[in-house]
VORO-989888 format. One line per field, with one value per residue (C-alpha): residue in three letters; x, y, z. Coordinates in steps of 0.5 Angstrom, whole numbers. Example, Ala and Ser with C-alpha at 12.3 -4.5 7.8 and 13.67 -1.06 7.14 Angstrom:
BEGIN
res c(ALA_SER);
xx c(25_27);
yy c(-9_-2);
zz c(16_14);
END
This chain:
BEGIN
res c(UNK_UNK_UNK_UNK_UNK_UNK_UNK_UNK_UNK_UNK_UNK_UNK_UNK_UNK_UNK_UNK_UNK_UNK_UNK_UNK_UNK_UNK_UNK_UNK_UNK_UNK_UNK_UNK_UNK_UNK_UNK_UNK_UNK_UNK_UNK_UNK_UNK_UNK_UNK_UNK_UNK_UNK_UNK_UNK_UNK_UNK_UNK_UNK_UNK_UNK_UNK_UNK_UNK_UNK_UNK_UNK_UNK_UNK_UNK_UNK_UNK_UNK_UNK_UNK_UNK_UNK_UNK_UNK_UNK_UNK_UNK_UNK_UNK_UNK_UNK_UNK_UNK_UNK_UNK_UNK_UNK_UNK_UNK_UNK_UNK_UNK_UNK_UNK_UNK_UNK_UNK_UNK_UNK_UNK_UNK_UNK_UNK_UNK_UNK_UNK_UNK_UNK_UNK_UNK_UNK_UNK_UNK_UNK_UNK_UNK_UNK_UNK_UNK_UNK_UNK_UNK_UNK_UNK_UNK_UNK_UNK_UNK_UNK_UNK_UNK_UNK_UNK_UNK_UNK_UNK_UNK_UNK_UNK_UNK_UNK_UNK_UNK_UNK_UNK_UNK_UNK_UNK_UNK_UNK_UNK_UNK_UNK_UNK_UNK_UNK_UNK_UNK_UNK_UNK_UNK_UNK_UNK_UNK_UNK_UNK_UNK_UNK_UNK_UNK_UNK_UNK_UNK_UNK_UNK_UNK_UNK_UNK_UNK_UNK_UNK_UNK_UNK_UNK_UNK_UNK_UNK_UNK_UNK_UNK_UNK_UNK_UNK_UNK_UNK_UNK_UNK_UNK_UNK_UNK_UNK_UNK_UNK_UNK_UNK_UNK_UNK_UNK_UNK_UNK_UNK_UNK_UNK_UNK_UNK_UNK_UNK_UNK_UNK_UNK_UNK_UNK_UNK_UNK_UNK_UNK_UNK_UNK_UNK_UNK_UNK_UNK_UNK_UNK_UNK_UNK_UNK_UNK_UNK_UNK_UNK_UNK_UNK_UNK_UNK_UNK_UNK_UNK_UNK_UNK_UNK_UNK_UNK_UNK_UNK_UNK_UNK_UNK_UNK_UNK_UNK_UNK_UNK_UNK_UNK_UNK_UNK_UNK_UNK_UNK_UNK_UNK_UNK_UNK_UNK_UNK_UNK_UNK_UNK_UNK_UNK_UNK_UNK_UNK_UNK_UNK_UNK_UNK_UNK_UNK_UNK_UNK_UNK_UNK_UNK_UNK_UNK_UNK_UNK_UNK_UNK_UNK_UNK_UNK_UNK_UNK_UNK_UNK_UNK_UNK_UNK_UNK_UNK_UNK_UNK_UNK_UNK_UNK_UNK_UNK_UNK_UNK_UNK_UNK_UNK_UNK_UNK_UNK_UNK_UNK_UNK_UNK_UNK_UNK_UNK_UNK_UNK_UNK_UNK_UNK_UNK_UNK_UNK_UNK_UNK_UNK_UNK_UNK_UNK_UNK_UNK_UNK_UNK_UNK_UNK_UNK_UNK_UNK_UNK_UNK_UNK_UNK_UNK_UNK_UNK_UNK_UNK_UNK_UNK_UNK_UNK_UNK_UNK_UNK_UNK_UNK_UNK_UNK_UNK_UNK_UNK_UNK_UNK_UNK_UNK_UNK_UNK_UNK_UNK_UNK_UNK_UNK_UNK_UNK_UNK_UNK_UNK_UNK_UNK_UNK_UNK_UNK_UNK_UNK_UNK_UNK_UNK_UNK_UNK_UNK_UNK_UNK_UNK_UNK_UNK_UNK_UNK_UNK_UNK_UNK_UNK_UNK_UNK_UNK_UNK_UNK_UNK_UNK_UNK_UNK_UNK_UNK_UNK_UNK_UNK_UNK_UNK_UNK_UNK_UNK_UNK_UNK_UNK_UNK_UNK_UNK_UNK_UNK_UNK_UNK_UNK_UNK_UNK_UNK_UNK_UNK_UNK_UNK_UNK_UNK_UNK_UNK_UNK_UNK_UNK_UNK_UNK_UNK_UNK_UNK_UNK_UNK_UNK_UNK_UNK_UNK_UNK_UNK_UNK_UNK_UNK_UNK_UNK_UNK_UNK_UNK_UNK_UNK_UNK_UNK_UNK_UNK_UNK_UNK_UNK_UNK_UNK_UNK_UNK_UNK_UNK_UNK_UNK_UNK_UNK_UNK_UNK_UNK_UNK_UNK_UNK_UNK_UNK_UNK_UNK_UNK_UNK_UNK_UNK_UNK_UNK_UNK_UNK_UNK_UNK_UNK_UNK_UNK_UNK_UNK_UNK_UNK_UNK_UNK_UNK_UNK_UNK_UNK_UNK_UNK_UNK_UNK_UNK_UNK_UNK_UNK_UNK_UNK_UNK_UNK_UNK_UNK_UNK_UNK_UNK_UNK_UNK_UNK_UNK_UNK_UNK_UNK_UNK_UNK_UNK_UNK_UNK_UNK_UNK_UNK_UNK_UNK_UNK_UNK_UNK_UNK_UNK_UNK_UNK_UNK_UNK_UNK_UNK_UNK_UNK_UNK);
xx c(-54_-57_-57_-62_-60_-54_-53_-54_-48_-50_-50_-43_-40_-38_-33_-36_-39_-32_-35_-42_-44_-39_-42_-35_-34_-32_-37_-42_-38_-39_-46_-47_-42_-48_-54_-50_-51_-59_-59_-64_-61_-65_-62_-55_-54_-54_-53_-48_-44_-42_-36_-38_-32_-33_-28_-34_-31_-32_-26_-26_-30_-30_-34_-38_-44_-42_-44_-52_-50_-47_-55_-56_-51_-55_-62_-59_-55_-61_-67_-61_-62_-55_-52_-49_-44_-41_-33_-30_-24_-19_-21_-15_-17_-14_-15_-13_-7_-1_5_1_-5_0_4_-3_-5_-2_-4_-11_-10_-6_-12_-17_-13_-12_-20_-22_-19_-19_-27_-32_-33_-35_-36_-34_-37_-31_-33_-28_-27_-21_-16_-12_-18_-20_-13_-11_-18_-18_-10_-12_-18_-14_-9_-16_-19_-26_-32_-32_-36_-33_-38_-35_-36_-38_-37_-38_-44_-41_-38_-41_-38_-40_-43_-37_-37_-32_-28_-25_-17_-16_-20_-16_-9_-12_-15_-9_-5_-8_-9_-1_-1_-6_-11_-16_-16_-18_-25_-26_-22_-27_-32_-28_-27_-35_-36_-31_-33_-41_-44_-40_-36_-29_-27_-32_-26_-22_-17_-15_-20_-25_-20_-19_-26_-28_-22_-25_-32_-27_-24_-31_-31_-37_-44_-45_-45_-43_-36_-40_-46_-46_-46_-52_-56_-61_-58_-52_-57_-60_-53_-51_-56_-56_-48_-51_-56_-51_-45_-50_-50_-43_-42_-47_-43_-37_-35_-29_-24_-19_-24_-25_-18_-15_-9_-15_-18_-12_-10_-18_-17_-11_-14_-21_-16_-13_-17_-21_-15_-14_-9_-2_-3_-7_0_3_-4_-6_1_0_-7_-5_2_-3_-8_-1_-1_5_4_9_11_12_5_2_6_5_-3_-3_0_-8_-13_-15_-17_-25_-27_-27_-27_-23_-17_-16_-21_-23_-30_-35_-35_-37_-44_-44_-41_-46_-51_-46_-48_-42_-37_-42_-42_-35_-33_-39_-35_-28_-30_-26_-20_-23_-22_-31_-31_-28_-33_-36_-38_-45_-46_-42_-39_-37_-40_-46_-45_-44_-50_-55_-50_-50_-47_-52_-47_-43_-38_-38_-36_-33_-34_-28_-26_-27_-22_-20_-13_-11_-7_-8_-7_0_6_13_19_26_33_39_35_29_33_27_22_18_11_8_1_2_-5_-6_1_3_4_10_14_13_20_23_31_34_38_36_34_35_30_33_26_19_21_26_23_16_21_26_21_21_28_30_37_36_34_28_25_21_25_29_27_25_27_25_28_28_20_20_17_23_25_17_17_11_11_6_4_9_10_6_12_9_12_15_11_14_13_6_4_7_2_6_2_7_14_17_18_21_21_21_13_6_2_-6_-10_-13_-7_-5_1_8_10_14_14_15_22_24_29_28_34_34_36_42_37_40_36_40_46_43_46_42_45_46_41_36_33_25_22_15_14_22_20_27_28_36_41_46_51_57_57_65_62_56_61_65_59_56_63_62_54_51_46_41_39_33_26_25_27_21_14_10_14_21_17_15_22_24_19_16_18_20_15_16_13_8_10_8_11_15_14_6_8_12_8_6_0_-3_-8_-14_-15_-17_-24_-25);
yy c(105_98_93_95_102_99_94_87_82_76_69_68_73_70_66_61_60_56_51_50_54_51_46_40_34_38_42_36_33_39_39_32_32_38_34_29_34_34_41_42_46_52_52_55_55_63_66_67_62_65_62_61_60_58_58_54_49_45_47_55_57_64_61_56_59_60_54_57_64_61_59_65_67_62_66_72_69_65_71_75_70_67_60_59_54_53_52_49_52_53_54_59_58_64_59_52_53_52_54_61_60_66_61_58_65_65_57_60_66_61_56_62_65_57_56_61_61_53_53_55_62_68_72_70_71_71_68_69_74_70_74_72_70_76_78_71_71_77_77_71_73_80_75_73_78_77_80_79_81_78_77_78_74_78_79_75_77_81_76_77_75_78_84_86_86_82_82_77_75_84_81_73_78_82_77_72_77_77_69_70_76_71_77_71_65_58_58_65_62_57_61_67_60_60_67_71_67_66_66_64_70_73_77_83_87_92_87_84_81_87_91_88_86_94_95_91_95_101_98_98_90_89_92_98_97_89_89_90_86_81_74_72_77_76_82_78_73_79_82_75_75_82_80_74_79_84_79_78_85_86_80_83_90_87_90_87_87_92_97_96_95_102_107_111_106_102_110_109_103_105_112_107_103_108_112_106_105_98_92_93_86_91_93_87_85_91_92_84_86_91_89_84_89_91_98_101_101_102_103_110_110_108_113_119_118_117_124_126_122_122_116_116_109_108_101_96_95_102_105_104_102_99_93_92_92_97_101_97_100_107_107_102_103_108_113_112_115_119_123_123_124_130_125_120_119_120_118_111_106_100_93_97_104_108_113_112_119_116_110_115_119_119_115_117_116_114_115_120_117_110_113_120_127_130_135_129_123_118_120_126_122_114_108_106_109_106_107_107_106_101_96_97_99_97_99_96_98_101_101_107_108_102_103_106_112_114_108_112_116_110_108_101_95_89_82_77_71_68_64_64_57_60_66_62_57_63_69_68_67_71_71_75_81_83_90_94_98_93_92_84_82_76_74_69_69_73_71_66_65_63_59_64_71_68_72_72_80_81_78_76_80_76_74_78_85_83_82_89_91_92_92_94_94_96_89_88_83_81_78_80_81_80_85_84_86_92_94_97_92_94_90_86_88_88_85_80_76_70_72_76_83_88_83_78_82_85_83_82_88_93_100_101_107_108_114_114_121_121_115_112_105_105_100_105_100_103_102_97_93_91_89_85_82_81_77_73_71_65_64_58_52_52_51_46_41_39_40_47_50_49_53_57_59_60_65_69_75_80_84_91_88_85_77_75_69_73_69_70_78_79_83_77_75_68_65_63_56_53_50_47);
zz c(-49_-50_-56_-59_-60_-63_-69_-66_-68_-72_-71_-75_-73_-67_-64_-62_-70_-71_-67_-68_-74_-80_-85_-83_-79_-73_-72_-74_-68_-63_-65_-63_-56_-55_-56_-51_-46_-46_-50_-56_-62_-61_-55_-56_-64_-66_-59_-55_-52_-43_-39_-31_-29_-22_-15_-12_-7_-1_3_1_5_2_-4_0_-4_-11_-14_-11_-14_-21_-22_-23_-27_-31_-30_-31_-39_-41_-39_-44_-50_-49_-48_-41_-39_-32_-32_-25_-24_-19_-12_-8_-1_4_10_8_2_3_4_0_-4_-8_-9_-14_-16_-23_-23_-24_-29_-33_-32_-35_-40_-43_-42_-44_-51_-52_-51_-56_-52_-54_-46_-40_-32_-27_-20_-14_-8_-3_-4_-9_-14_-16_-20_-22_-26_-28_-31_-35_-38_-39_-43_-47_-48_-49_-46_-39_-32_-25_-20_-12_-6_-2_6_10_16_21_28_35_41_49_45_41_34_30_24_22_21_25_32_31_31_37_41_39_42_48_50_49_54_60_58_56_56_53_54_51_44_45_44_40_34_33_33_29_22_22_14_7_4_5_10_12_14_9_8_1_-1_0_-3_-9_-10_-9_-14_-19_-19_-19_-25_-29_-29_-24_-25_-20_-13_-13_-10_-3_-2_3_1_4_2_-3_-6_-8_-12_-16_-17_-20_-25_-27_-28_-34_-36_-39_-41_-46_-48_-48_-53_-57_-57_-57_-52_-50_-43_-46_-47_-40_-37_-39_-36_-33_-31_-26_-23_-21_-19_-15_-13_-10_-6_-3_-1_2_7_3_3_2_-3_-8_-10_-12_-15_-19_-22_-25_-27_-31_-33_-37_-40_-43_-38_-34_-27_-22_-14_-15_-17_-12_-8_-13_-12_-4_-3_-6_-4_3_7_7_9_17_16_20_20_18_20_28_28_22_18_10_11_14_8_3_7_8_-1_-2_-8_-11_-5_-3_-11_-11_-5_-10_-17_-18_-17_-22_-31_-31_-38_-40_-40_-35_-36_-34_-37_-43_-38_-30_-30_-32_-27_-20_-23_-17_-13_-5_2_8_13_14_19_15_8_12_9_5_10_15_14_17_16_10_5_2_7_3_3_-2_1_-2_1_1_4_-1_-8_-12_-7_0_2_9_11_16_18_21_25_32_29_34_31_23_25_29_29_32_33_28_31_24_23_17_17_19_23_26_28_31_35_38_39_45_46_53_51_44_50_45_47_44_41_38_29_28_21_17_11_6_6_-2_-7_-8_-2_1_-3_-5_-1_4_9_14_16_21_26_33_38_45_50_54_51_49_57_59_55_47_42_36_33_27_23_16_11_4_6_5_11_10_10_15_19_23_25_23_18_13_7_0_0_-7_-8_-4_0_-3_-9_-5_-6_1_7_6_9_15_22_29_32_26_27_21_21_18_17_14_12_8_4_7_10_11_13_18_15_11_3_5_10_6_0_5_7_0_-2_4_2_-1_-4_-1_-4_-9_-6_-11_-17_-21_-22_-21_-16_-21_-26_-20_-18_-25_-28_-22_-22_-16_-11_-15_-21_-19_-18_-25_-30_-33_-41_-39_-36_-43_-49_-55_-59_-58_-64_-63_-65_-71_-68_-76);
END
């Protein structure tokens, strides 16, 4: 349905009326400021006012290209009769920030949802794509809740290296590995540098930011088909403008984020990541973004669908073989759902169509081994497994399709790294007599302890192990690891170990058992033992004692939860302010 088979809204009806549409000193004042900036009245008085916030900068490789895309944002807002305004905001680069651009991600959602409801703006065009970008946006523009349209990044283009295909963050931990393991050495890495990176956009594998990208349009939040769209293809422009072309309409509807960001919506959202085989990051995100649309999302929601939704994506790392172009030409997003609607909410709406059923009418898979047949899948139950025990009391996560699959039912002796510094300078320690039956733990690296949850719980295995041709081990953290990652790492262990969560009580030596078809991780430590040992610990010194990260400390909340701050998480109303 279009404006036009609907009652338009007229000019003081919206928001940003307040601003420019009173017969007062402010709004004089608001209309003077806007000559200053060069714009004629006719220009934007009446029409709708569209925030581009915009991730663009020179270090975020991932954006590099934004600043190019958000012009035609504009094209896309003025051909609609609208009035846009391009906002910077904060860039979370994946590669430069540290100690973990998650550290930053509720900087950004609160940077948007104090932007969005400060300025005279009736809707919103959300610009990100690296990793933490996407749910930062969209969880403060969820706090806001205007009409809204995110745009994706996009992948980059494929690397290529002496005729083998790269994927970006899965082919620098394997031929990492292998520099390690004397297989290659320094004249490859050298040519691997230049070739694994090759255009803007985020990581062409099925890792976090694909993820969440691909969540996002599976929430409805982008127009058909965008979460995919190489960044340099041509299509990534056309789908930028088609994005400003219909904030507009949504704003004329008044068709706001939270007739969008529904319960059903967030199961399907879940349901796509799943069966994409996607980034163990999305839980985290997911259950924060739909924490601010005010849904209930849980761990065992997670798990609950994973039992019925199969794999299809065989796109690395959980997959063997393509990359993201291949599956935008496969039919993208689109043609994934079109192969599980029957586990899909068909009717809520879309930023694009009045139904999801309408938006996968005619939707198609072009290639049958990219986007697999359902009696084909890449393995027959969702990438993500939860699992519990008296070392994971509120929980941990698995990605177990991208692990060795014999360590999936696997008990050994524990080796404990109390930090990733630590870890880094004794790995490689002949006295700790590492094998690769051992189960390498890290702690203190949570939300808390990171400080951040970097992306610490790919563990590195010693030198020694990788030259005799291992490639895996169980490791266990209170991390994250990248989605761009493999292995069979347990992760986000809730609570962590620096607030004294059952990590911390684990000693080198002590047998833990993981078990993936169970759902179990468990300490083969008695219930006395580990109480003694609770009496005897104590808790680390704060991170910490000013500034951001003091409020970081003080506020964020557990893995399990979804790492948000808790007075942001908390239900509540905020006014709009009194622009006269």
């Amino acid at each position: 349905m279009s404006v036009s088979d609907e009652r338009r809204r007229r000019p003081e009806e919206l928001r940003s009326h307040q601003w420019y549409g009173t017969d007062g000193l402010r709004s004089f004042s608001h209309r003077a400021r806007t000559r200053q900036l060069g714009y004629l009245p006719e220009e934007h008085l009446g029409k709708p006012v569209v925030a581009i916030l915009n991730t663009w900068s020179d270090i975020n490789p991932c954006h590099v290209h934004l600043r190019d895309r958000a012009q035609a944002v504009k094209r896309g807002v003025w051909q609609a009769g609208g009035f846009p305004l391009e906002f910077p905001v904060s860039t979370l680069s994946e590669t430069f920030q540290k100690p973990t651009p998650m550290l930053y991600r509720n900087l950004l959602a609160m940077e948007t949802e104090e932007l969005l409801r400060s300025y005279p703006v009736d809707g919103a065009v959300l610009m990100g794509g690296c990793d933490k970008s996407t749910p930062a946006l969209l969880m403060g523009a969820a706090s806001v809740d205007l009409p809204t349209v995110f745009v994706p990044a996009g992948p980059m283009l494929p690397g290529h290296w002496r005729g083998e295909t790269l994927g970006s963050g899965t082919d620098m931990w394997k031929y990492w590995d292998d520099k390690r393991a004397g297989v290659i050495g320094d004249c490859e890495m050298q040519e691997l540098e230049s070739g694994l990176a090759r255009s803007p956009g985020h990581c062409m594998t099925m890792g976090t930011a694909s993820t969440l990208t691909a969540a996002a349009e599976a929430l409805g939040v982008t127009v058909p088909g965008a979460s995919s769209i190489p960044a340099v293809d041509s299509g990534h422009d056309r789908m930028a403008a088609a994005a400003g072309l219909r904030i507009v309409e949504l704003v004329h509807r008044d068709r706001k984020l939270s007739d969008i960001l529904t319960a059903e919506a967030f199961e399907d959202a879940v349901t796509t990541v799943l069966g994409l085989g996607g980034s163990t990051n999305a839980v985290i995100h997911l259950i924060a973004m739909a924490g601010r649309a005010g849904v209930s999302l849980t761990l065992d929601d997670f798990d609950r669908i994973a039992r019925t939704v199969p794999v299809l994506a065989n796109v690395r790392p959980g997959g063997q073989t393509y990359l993201m172009e291949d599956f935008h030409f496969a039919g993208g997003l689109p043609g994934f759902l079109s192969r599980i609607e029957d586990l899909l909410h068909l009717d809520r709406p879309t930023v694009s169509h009045d139904t999801l059923r309408e938006q996968l009418a005619g939707a198609q898979v072009h290639h049958d081994d990219v986007i697999r047949p359902r009696d084909k899948p890449v393995a027959e139950e969702g990438g993500l497994a939860v699992l519990r025990g008296n070392l994971c009391p509120d929980g941990a996560v698995i990605k177990h399709i991208a692990a060795e699959p014999h360590l999936l039912r696997h008990t050994g002796p524990a080796v404990v790294f109390d930090d990733y510094r630590t870890m880094q300078r004794t790995i490689n320690d002949p006295d700790l007599g590492i094998t690769a039956d051992h189960v390498l733990v890290l702690r203190n690296s949570g939300p808390k302890g990171g400080p951040g949850m970097p992306e610490y719980g790919m563990l590195p295995l010693p030198d020694h192990l990788l030259k005799q041709g291992v490639r895996d081990m169980v490791r266990i953290s209170d991390a994250r690891m990248s989605g761009t990652s493999y292995g069979t790492c347990v992760l986000h262990i809730a609570p962590e170990s620096y607030v004294g969560g059952p990590l911390a009580l684990v000693r080198t030596g002590d047998l833990i058992t993981l078990d993936v078809e169970r759902r179990l991780l468990r300490l083969e430590v008695d219930d006395e033992e580990l109480e003694r040992r609770r009496a005897q610990w104590t808790p680390p010194p704060a991170r910490y004692e000013r500034g951001y990260g003091a409020l970081y400390n003080e506020q964020i909340t557990q893995a399990d939860t979804g790492c948000d701050f808790e007075f942001l998480a908390r239900p509540g109303t905020v006014q709009d302010p009194y622009a006269g």
